[in-house]
C-alpha positions in Angstrom: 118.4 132.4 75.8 117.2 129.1 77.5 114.5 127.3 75.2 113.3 123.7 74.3 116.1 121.9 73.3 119.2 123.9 74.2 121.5 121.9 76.3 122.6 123.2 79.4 125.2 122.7 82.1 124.3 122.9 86.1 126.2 124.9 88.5 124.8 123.7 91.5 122.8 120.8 93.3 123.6 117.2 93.1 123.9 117.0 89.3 126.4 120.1 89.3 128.9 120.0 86.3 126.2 117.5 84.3 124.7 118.7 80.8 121.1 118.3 80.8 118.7 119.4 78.0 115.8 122.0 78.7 112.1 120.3 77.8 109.9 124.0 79.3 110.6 126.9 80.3 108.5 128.6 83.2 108.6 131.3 85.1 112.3 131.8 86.3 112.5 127.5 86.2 113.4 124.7 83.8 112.4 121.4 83.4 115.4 119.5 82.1 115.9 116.1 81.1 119.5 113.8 80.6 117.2 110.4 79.5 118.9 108.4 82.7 118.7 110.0 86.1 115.7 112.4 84.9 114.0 110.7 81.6 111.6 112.7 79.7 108.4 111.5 81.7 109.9 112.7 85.1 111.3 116.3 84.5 113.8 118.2 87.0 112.9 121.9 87.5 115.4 124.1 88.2 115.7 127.9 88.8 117.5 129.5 85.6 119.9 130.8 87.7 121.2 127.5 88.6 122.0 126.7 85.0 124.5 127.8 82.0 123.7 127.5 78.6 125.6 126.3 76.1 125.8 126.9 72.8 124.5 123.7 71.5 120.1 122.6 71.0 118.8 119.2 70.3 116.5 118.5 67.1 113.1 117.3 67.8 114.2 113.9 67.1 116.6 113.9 69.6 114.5 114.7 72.4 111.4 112.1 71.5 113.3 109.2 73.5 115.1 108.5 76.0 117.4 106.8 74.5 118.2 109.0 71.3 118.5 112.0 73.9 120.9 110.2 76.2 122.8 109.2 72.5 122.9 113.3 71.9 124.1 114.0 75.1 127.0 111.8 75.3 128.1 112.9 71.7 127.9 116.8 72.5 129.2 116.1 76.5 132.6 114.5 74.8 132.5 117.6 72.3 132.3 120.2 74.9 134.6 118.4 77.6 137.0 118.4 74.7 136.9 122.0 74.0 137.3 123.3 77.3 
């Protein structure tokens, strides 16, 4: 289930393979955010079937900035990259 906050990974385009973290959710798309290449004021949509979802979501807090949501998804990319 893709919803604000839940980090997901892409499985195609140029940012294949990168964990990014879904802001909206609209009609078969996502706008999804990693603080760098796509901050939070300039969104990347994406069709849902381009897109896994992980088992990890970001607090509130976490997705405010930039910089605390680039902090978040460094921590959990090393967590999953780990695991796999």
């Amino acid at each position: 289930m893709l919803e604000r906050g839940r980090i997901v990974k892409s499985l195609a385009g140029r940012d294949k393979g990168y964990y990014l973290a879904v802001m909206q959710v609209e009609n078969g798309c996502v706008l999804l955010c990693d603080g760098k290449e796509r901050p939070i004021d300039r969104p990347k949509s994406k069709n849902t079937r381009h897109v896994e979802a992980t088992g990890f979501s970001l607090s509130e807090t976490e997705l405010a900035s930039d910089r605390a949501l680039r902090k978040a998804l460094r921590r959990l990319s090393s967590e999953l990259n780990v695991n796999t």
